[in-house]
Biopython code that builds the backbone (N, CA, C, O; Angstrom):
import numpy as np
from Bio.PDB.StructureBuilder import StructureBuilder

atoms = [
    (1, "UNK", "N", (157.602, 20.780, 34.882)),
    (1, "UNK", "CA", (156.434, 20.695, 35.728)),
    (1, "UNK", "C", (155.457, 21.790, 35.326)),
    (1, "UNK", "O", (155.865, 22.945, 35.443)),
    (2, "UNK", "N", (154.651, 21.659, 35.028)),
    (2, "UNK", "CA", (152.926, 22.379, 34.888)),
    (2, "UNK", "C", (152.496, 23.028, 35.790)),
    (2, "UNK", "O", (151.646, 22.334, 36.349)),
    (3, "UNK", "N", (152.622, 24.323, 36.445)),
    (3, "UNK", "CA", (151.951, 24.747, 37.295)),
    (3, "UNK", "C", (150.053, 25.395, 37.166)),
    (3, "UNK", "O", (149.677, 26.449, 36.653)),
    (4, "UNK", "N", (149.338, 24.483, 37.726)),
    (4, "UNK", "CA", (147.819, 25.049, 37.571)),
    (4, "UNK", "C", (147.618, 25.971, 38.613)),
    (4, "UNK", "O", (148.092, 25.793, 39.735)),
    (5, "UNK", "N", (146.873, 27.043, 38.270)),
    (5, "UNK", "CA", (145.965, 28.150, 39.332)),
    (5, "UNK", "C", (144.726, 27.494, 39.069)),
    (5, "UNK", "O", (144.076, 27.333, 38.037)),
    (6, "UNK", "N", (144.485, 27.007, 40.783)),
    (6, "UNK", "CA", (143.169, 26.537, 40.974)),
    (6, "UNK", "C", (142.241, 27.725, 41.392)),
    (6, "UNK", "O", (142.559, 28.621, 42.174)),
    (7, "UNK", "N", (140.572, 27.538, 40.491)),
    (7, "UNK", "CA", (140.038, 28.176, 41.196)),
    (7, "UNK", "C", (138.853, 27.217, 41.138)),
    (7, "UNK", "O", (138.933, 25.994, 41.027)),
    (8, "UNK", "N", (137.546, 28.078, 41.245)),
    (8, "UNK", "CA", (136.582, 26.905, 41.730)),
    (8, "UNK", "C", (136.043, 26.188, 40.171)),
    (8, "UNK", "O", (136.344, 26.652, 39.072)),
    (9, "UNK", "N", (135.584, 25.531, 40.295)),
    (9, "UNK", "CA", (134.909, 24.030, 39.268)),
    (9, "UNK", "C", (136.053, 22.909, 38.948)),
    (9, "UNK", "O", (137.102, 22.948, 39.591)),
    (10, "UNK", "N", (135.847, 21.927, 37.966)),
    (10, "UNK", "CA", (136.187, 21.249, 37.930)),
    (10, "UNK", "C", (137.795, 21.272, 36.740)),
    (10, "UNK", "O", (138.666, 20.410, 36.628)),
    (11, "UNK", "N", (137.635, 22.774, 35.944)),
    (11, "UNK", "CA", (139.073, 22.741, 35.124)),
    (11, "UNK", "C", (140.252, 22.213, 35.716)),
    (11, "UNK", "O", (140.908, 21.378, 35.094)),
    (12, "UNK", "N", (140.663, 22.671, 37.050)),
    (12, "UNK", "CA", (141.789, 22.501, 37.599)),
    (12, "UNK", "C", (141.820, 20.721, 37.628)),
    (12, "UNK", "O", (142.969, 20.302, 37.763)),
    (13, "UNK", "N", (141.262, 20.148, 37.573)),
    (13, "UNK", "CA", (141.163, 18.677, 37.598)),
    (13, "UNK", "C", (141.307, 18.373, 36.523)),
    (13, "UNK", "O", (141.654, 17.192, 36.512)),
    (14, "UNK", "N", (141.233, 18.819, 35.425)),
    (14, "UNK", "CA", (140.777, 18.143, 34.237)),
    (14, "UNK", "C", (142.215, 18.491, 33.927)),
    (14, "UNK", "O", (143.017, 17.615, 33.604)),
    (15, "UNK", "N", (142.505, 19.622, 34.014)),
    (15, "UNK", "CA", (144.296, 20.017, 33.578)),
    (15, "UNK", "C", (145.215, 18.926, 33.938)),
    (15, "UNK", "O", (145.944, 18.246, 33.215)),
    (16, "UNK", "N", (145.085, 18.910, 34.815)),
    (16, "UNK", "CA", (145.764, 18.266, 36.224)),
    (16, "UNK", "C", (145.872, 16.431, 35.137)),
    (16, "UNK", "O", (146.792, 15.896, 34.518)),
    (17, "UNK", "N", (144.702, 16.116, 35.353)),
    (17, "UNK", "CA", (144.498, 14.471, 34.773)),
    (17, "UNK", "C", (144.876, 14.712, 33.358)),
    (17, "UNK", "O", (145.399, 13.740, 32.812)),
    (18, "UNK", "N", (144.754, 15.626, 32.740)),
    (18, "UNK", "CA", (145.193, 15.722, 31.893)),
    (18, "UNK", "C", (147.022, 15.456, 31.317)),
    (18, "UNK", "O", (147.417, 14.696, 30.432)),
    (19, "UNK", "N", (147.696, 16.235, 32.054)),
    (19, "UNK", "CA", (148.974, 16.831, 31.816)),
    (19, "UNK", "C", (149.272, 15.490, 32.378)),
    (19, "UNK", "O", (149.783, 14.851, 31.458)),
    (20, "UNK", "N", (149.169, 14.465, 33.869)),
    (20, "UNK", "CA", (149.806, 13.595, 34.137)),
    (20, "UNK", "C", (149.545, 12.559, 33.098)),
    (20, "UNK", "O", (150.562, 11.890, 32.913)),
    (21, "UNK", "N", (148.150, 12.047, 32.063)),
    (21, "UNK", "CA", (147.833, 11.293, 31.543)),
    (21, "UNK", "C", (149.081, 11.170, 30.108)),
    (21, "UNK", "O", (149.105, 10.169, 29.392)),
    (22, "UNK", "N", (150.214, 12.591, 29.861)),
    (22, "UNK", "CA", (150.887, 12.916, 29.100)),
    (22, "UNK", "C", (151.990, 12.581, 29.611)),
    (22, "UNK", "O", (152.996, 12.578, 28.902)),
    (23, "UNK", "N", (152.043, 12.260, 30.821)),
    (23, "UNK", "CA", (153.385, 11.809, 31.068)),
    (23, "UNK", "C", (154.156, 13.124, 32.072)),
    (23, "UNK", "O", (155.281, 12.858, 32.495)),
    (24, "UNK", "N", (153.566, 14.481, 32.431)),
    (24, "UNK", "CA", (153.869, 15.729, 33.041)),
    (24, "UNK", "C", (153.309, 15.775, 34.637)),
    (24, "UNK", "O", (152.219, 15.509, 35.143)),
    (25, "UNK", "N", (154.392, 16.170, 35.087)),
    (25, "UNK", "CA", (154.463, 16.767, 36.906)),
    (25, "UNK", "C", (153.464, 17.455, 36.787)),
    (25, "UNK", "O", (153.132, 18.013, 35.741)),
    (26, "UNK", "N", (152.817, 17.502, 37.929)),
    (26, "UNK", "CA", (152.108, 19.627, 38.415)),
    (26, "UNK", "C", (152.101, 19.549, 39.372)),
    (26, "UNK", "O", (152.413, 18.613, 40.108)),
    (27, "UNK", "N", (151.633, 20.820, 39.626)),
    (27, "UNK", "CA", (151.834, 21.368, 40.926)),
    (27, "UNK", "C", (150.568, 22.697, 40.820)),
    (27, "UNK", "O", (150.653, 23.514, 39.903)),
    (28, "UNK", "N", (149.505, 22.778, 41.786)),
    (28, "UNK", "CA", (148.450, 23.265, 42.028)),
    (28, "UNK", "C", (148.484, 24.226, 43.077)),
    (28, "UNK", "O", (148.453, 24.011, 44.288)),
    (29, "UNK", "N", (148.573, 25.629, 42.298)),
    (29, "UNK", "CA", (148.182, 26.493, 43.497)),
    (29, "UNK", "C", (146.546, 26.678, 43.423)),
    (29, "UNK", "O", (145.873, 26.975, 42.436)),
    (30, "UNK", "N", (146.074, 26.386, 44.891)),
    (30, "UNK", "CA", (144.779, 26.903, 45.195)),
    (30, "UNK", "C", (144.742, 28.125, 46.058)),
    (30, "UNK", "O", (145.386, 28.279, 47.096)),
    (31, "UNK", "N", (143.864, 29.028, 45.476)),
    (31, "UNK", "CA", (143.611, 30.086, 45.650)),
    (31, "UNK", "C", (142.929, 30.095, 47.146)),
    (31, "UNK", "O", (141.954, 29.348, 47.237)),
    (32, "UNK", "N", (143.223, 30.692, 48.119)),
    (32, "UNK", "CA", (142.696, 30.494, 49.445)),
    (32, "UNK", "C", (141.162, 31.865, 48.673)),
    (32, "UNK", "O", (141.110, 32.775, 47.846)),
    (33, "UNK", "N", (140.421, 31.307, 49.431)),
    (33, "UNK", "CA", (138.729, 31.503, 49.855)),
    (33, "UNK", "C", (137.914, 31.395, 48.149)),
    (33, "UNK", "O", (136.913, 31.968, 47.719)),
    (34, "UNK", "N", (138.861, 30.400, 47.495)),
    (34, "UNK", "CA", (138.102, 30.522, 46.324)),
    (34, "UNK", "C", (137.562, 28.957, 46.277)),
    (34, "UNK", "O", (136.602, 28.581, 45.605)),
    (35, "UNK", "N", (138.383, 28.120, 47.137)),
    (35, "UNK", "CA", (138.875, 26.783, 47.079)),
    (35, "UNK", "C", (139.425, 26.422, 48.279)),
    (35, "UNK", "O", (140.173, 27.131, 48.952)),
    (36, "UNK", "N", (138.932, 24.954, 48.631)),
    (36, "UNK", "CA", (139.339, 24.227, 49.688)),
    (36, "UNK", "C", (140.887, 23.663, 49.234)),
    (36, "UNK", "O", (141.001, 23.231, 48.087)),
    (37, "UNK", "N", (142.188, 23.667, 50.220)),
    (37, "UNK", "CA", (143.170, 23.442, 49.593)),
    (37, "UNK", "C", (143.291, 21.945, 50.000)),
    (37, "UNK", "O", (144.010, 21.184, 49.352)),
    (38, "UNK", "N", (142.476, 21.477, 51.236)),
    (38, "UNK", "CA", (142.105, 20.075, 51.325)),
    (38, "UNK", "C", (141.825, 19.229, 49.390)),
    (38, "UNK", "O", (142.511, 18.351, 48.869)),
    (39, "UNK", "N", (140.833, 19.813, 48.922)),
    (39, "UNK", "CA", (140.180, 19.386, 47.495)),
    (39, "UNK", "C", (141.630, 18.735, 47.177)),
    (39, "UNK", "O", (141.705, 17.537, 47.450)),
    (40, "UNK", "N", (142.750, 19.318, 46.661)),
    (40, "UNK", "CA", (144.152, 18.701, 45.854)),
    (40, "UNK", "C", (144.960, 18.319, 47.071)),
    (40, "UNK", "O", (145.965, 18.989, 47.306)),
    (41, "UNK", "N", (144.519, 16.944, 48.174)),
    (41, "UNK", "CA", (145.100, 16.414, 48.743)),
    (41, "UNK", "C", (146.118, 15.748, 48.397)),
    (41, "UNK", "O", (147.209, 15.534, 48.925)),
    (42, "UNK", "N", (145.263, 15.209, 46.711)),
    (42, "UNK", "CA", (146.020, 14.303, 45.593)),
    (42, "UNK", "C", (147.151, 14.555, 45.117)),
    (42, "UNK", "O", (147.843, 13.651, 44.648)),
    (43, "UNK", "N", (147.593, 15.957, 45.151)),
    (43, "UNK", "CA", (148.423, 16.635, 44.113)),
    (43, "UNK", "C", (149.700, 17.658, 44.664)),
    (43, "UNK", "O", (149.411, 18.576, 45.431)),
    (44, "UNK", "N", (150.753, 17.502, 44.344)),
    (44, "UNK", "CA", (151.235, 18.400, 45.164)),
    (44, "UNK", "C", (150.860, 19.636, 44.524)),
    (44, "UNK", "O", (150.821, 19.852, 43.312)),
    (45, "UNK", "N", (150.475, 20.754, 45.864)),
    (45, "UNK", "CA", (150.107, 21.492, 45.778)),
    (45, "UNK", "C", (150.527, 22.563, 47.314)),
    (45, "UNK", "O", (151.305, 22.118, 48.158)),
    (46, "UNK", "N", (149.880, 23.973, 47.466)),
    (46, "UNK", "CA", (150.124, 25.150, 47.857)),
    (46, "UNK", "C", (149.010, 25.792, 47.873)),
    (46, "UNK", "O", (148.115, 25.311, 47.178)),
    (47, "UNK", "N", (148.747, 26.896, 48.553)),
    (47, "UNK", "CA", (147.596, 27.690, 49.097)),
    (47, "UNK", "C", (147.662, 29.006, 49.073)),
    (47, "UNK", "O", (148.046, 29.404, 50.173)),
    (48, "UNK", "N", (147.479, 29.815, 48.379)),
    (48, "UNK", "CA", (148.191, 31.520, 48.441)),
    (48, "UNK", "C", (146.800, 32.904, 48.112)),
    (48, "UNK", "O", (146.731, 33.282, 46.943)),
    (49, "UNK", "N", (146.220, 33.283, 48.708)),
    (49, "UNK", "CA", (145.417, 34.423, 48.433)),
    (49, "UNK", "C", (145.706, 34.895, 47.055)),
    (49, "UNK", "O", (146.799, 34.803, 46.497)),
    (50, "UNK", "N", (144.457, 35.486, 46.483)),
    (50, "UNK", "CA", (144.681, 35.547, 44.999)),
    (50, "UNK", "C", (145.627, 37.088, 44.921)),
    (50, "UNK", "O", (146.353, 37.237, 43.938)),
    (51, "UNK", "N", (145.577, 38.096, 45.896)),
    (51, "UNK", "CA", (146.358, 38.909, 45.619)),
    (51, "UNK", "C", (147.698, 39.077, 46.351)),
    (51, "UNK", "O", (148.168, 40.060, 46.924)),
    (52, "UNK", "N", (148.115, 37.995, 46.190)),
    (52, "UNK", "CA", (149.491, 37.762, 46.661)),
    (52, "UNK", "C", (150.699, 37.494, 45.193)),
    (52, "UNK", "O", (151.564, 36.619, 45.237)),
    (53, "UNK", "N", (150.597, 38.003, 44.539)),
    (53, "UNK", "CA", (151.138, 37.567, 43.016)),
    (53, "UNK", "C", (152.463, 37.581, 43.446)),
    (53, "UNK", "O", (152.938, 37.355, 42.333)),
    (54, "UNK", "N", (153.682, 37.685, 44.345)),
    (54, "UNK", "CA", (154.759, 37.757, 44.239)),
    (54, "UNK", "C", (154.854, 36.648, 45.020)),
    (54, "UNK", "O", (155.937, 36.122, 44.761)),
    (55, "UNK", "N", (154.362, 36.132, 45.708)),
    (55, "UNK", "CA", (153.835, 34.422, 46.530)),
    (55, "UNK", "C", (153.304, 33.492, 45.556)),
    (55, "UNK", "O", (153.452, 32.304, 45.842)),
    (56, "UNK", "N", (152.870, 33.697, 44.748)),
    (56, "UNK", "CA", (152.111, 32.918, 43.849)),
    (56, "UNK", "C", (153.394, 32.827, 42.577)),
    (56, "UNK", "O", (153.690, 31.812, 41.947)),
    (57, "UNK", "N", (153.922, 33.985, 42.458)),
    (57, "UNK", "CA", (155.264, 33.385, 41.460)),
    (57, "UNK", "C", (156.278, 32.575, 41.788)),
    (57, "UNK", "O", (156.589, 31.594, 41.112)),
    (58, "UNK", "N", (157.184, 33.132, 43.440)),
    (58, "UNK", "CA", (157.729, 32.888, 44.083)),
    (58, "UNK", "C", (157.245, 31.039, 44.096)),
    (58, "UNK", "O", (157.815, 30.157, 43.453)),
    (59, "UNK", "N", (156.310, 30.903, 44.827)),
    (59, "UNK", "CA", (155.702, 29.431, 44.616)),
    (59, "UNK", "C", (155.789, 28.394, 43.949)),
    (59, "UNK", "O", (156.095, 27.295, 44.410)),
    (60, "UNK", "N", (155.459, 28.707, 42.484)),
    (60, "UNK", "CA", (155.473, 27.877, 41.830)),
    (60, "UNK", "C", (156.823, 27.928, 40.839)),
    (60, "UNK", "O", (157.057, 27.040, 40.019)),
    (61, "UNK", "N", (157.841, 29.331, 41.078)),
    (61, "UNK", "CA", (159.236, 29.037, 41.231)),
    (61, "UNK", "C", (159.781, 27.674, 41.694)),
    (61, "UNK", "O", (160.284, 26.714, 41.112)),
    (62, "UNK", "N", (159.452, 28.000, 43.101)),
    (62, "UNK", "CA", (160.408, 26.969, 44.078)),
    (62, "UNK", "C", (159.697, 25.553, 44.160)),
    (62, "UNK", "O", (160.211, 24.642, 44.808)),
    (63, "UNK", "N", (158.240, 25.366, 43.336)),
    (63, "UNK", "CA", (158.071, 23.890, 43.258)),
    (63, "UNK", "C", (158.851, 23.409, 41.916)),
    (63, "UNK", "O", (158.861, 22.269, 41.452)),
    (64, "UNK", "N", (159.612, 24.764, 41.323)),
    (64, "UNK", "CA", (160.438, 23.730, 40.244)),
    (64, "UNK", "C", (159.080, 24.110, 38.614)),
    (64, "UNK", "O", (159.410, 23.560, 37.563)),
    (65, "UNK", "N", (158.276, 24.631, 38.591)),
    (65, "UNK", "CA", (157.093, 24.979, 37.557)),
    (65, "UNK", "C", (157.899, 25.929, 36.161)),
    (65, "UNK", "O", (158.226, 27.114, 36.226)),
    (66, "UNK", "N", (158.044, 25.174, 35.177)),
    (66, "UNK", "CA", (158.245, 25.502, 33.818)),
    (66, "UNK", "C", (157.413, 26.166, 32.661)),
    (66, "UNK", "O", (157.843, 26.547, 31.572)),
    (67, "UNK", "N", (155.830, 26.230, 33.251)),
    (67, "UNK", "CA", (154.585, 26.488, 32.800)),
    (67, "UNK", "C", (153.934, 26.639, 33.659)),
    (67, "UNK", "O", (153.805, 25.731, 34.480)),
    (68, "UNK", "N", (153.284, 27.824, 33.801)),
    (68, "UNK", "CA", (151.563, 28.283, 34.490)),
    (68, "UNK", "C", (150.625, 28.156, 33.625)),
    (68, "UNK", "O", (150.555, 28.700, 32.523)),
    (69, "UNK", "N", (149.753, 27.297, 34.205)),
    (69, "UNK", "CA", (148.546, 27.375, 33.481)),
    (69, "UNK", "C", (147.155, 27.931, 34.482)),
    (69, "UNK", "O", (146.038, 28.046, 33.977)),
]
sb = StructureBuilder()
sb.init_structure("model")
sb.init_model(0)
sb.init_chain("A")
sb.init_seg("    ")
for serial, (resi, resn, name, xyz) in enumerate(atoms, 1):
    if name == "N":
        sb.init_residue(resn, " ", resi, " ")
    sb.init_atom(name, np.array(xyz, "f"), 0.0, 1.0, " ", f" {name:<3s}", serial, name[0])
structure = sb.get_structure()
């Protein structure tokens, strides 16, 4: 599974359509006040303040994430 750090524009989407168009899981952390975590209703995803880095590892640990992108 692919883990993306969302922040604001449209990359995190493009990763995202990307990696599934390959045949790959993800899983989207959005950055709380950078990004609506509503936006990746689509996707499983998570919500974590950007200076929370031991939440944000922890996270995309336990969604099972083999890669951060």
């Amino acid at each position: 599974m692919l883990g993306i750090i969302a922040g604001a524009g449209d990359l995190p989407f493009a990763v995202a359509e990307a990696a599934m168009d390959e045949g790959k899981s993800v899983f989207i952390l959005a950055l709380k006040g950078v990004v609506e975590e509503s936006d990746f209703a689509a996707y499983p995803h998570a919500s974590v303040s950007v200076g929370e880095l031991g939440k944000i590892i922890s996270t995309f640990k336990d969604a099972g994430c083999a890669n951060i992108t």
